[in-house]
C-alpha positions as CSV (number, residue, x, y, z in Angstrom):
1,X,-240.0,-103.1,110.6
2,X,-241.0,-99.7,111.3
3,X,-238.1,-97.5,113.2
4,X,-239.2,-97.5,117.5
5,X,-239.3,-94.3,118.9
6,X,-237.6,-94.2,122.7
7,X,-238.5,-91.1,125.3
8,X,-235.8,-91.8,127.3
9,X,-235.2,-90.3,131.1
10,X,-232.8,-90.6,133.5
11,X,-230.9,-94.8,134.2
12,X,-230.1,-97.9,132.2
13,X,-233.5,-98.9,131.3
14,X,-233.7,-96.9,128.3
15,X,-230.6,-98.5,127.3
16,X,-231.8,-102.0,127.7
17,X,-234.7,-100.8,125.7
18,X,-232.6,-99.8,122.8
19,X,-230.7,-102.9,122.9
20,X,-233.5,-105.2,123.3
21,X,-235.3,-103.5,120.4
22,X,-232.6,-103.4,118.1
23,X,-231.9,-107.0,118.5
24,X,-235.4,-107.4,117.7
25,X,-234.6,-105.6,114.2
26,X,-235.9,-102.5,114.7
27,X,-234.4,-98.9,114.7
28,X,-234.4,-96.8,117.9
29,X,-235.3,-93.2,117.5
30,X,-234.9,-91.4,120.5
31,X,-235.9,-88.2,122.0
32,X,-233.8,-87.9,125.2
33,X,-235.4,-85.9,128.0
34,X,-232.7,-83.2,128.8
35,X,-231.1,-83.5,132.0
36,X,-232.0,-87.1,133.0
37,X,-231.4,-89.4,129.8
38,X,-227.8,-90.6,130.2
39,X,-225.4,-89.2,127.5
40,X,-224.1,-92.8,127.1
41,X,-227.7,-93.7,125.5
42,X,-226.5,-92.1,122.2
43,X,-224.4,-95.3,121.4
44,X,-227.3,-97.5,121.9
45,X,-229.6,-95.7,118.7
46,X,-230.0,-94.7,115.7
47,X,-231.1,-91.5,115.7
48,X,-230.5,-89.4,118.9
49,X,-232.0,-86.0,119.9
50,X,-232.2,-83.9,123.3
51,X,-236.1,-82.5,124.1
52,X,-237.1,-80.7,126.7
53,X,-239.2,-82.5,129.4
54,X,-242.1,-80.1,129.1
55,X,-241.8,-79.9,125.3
56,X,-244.0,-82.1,124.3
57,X,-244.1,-80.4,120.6
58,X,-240.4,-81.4,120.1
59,X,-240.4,-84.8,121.5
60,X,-243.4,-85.6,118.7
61,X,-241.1,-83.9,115.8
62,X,-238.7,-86.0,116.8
63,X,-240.6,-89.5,116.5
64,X,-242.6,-88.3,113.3
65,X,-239.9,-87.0,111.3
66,X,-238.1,-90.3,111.7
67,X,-241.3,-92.5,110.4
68,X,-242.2,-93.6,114.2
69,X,-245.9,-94.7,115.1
70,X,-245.2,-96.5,118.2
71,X,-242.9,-95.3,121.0
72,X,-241.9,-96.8,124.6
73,X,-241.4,-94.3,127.3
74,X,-239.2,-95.4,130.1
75,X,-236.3,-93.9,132.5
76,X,-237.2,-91.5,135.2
77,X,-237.4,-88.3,135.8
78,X,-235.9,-86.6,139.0
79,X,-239.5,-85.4,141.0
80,X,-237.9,-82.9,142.9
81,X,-236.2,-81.1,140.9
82,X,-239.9,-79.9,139.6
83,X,-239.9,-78.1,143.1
84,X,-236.5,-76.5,143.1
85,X,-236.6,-72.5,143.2
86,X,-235.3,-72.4,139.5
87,X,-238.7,-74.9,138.3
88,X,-240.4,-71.8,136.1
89,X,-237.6,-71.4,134.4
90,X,-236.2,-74.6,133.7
91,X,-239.4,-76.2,132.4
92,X,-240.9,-73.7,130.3
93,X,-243.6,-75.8,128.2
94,X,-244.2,-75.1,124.8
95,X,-247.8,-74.6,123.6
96,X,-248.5,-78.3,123.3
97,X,-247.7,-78.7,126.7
98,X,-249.4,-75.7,127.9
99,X,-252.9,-77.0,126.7
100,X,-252.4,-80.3,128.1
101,X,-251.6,-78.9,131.6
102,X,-254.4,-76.2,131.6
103,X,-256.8,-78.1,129.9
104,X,-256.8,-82.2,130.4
105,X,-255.4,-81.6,134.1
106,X,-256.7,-78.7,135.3
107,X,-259.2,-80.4,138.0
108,X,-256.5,-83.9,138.1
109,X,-252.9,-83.8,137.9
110,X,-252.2,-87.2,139.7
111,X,-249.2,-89.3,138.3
112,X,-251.7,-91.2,136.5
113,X,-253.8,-88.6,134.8
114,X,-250.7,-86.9,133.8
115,X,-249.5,-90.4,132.5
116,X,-252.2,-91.0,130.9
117,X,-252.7,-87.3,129.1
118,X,-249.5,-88.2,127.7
119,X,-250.3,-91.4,125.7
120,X,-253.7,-89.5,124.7
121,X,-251.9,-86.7,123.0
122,X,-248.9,-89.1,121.7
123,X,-252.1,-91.4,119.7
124,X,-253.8,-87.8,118.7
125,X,-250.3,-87.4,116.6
126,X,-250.8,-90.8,115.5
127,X,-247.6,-92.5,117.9
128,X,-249.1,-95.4,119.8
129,X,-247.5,-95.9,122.7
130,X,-246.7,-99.5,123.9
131,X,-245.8,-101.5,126.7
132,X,-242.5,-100.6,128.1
133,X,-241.3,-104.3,129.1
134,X,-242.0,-105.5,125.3
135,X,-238.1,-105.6,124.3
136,X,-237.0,-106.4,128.1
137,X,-239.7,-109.2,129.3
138,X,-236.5,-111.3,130.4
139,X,-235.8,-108.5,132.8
140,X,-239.2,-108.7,134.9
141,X,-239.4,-110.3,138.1
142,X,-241.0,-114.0,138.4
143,X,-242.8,-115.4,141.1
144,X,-241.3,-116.9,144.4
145,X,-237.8,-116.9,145.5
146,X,-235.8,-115.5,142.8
147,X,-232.3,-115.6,144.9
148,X,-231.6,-119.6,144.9
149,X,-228.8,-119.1,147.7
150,X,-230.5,-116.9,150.2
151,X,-234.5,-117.0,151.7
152,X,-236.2,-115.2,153.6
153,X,-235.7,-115.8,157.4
154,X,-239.4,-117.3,158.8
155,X,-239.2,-113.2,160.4
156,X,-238.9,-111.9,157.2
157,X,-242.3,-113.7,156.2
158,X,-244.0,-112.4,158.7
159,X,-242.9,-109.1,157.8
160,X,-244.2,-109.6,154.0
161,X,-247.7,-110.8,154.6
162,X,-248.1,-108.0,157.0
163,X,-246.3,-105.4,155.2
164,X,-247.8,-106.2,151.6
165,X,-251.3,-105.2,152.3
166,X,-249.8,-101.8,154.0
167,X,-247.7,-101.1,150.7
168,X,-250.7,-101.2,148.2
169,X,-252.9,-98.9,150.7
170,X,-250.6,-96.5,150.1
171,X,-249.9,-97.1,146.4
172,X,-253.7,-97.4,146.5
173,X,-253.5,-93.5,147.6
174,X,-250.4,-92.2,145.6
175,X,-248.1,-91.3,148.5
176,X,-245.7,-93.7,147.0
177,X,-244.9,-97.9,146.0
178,X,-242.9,-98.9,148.8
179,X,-242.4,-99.4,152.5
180,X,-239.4,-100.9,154.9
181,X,-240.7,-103.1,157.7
182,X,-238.6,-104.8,160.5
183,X,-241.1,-107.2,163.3
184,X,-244.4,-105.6,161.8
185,X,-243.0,-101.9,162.5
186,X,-242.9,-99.9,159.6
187,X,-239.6,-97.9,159.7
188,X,-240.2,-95.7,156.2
189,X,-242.6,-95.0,153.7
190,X,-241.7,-93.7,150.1
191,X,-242.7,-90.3,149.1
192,X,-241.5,-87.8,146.6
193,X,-238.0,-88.7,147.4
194,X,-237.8,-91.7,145.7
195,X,-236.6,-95.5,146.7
196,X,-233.1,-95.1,146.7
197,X,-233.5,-92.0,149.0
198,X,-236.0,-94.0,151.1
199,X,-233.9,-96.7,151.4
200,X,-230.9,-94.2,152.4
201,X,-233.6,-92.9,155.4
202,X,-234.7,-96.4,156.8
203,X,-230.9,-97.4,157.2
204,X,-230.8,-94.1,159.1
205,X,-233.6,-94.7,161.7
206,X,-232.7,-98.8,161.8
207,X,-229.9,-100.2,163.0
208,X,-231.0,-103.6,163.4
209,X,-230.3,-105.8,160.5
210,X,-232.5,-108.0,158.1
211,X,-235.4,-105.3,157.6
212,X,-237.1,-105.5,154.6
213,X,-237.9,-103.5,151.4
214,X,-241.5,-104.4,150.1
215,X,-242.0,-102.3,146.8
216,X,-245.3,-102.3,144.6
217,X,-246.6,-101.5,141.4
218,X,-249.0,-98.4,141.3
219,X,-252.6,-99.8,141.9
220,X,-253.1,-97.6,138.4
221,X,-250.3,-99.3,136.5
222,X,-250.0,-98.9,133.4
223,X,-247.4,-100.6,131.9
224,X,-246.6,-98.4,128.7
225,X,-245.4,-96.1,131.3
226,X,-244.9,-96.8,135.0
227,X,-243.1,-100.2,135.6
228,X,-241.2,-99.8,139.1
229,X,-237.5,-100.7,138.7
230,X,-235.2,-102.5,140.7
231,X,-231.1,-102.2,139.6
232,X,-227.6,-102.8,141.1
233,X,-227.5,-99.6,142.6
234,X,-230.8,-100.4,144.7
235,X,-229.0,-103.8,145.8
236,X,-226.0,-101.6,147.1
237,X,-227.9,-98.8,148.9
238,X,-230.1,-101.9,150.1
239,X,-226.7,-103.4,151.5
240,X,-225.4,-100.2,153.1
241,X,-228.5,-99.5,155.1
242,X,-228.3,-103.1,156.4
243,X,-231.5,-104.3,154.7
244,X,-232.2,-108.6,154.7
245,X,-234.8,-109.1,151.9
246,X,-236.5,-107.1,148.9
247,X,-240.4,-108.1,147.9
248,X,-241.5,-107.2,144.1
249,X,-244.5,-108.0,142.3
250,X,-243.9,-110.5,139.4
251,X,-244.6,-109.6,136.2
252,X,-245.2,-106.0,137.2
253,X,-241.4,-105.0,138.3
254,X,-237.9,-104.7,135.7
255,X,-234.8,-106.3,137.8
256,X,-232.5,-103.9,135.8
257,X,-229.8,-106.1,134.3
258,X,-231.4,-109.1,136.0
259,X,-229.0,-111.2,136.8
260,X,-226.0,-108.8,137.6
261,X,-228.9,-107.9,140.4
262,X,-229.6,-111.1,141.4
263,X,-226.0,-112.4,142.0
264,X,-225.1,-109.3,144.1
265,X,-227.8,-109.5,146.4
266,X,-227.1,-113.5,147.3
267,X,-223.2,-111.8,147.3
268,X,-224.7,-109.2,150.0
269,X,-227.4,-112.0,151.8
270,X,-230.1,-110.0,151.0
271,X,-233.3,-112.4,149.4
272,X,-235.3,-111.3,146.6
273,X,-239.0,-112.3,146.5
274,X,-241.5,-112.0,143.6
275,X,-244.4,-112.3,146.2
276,X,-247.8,-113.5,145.2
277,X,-250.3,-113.9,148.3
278,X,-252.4,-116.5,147.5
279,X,-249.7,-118.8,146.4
280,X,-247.4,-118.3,150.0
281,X,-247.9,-120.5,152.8
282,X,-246.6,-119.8,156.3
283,X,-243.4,-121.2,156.7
């Protein structure tokens, strides 16, 4: 088969990628984005080479020296640090880049137009990008209960069918995928900080235990680039700030290392949920 090219950014699901491709019998190429790919991702390819995040030039030398015509893009990439006093500097775009920015976004530079630019100018080169969960599809979340020893509390239930609709409004809008809710109140929206920092925030302003973490996909989805990810480290933060029960939307959302994730939330007594609205019934 033809070698896979990975655009890597920052956590492990690049590195689940890799594996899961190169069990599949493909080479992993893979252009790293510099300063959020993990070093560690080297072992996991076959070719390996750091790019520049708005260097769009290099990352398509990379793929298209090495034979690639399709590519998965996955890992993220640190939002604020594109807002830190050092950003003109740091993330110098090549001409590629430049175009895209001043030309295809001028008037739009949403997430999704941005994400969306990219796969454009990636096929124009002749590198299809594909869907990111094609090596990892034992990784997404399935529908219902997914933690066998721990359920949601009949509270908790209450706090998903009225919390859910809330959570895509504002994906809806593209302030951010997720919300934490305790008796209908909604203690924290997501923004440009991230889940893990918003998860940090709700433990903050809640002391009560049980709350709950509904996160979405965006309403613009597109799953060759923006699959929301849930991994160990979300379970732990999600354990410090006393949180009872984490909602996902099956089929749309990667439980990083699945069942590593699983086990430590029914460790920690927190339920995970792979809600689907027309299926639940009230308890």
């Amino acid at each position: 088969m033809q070698p896979l090219g990975l655009i890597a950014g920052e956590g492990i699901f690049p590195l689940l990628v890799a594996r899961g491709a190169r069990a599949a019998g493909r080479r992993v190429v893979c252009a790293a984005l510099s300063g959020s790919a993990w070093p560690q991702l080297r072992e996991e390819c076959d070719a390996f080479k750091w790019v520049g995040i708005t260097r769009m030039g290099g990352w398509i030398r990379v793929l298209k020296s090495a034979g690639c015509r399709e590519a998965i893009m996955v890992g993220r990439v640190v939002k604020t640090r594109m807002y830190d006093r050092w950003r003109y500097l740091r993330y110098i775009p090549d001409l590629l880049s430049a175009k895209i920015w001043f030309h295809r976004l001028r008037h739009d530079r949403t997430p999704h137009a941005m994400l969306s630019a990219i796969a454009d100018t990636l096929a124009d080169y002749g590198i299809t990008l594909i869907d990111s969960t094609t090596y990892t599809l034992d990784q997404l979340a399935s529908p219902g209960v997914m933690t066998t020893g721990r359920q949601p509390t009949d509270a908790q239930w209450v706090d998903i069918r009225f919390g859910w609709e809330i959570c895509q409004q504002i994906s809806r809008m593209d302030v951010g995928q997720s919300i934490a809710i305790l008796n209908r109140d909604v203690i924290a929206v997501e923004a440009l900080e991230g889940t893990n920092a918003m998860i940090e925030r709700a433990g903050q302003l809640c002391k009560v235990p049980g709350w709950t973490l509904i996160k979405v996909a965006n309403k613009h989805q597109d799953m060759r680039m923006d699959v929301p990810t849930v991994g160990v480290t979300t379970i732990e933060k999600l354990r410090e700030a006393r949180a009872g029960c984490v909602v996902l939307e099956p089929g749309k959302t990667v439980l990083l290392e699945k069942q590593k994730v699983l086990e430590l939330a029914e460790r920690y007594k927190i339920a995970i949920v792979g809600f689907v609205p027309s299926e639940v019934k009230n308890p």
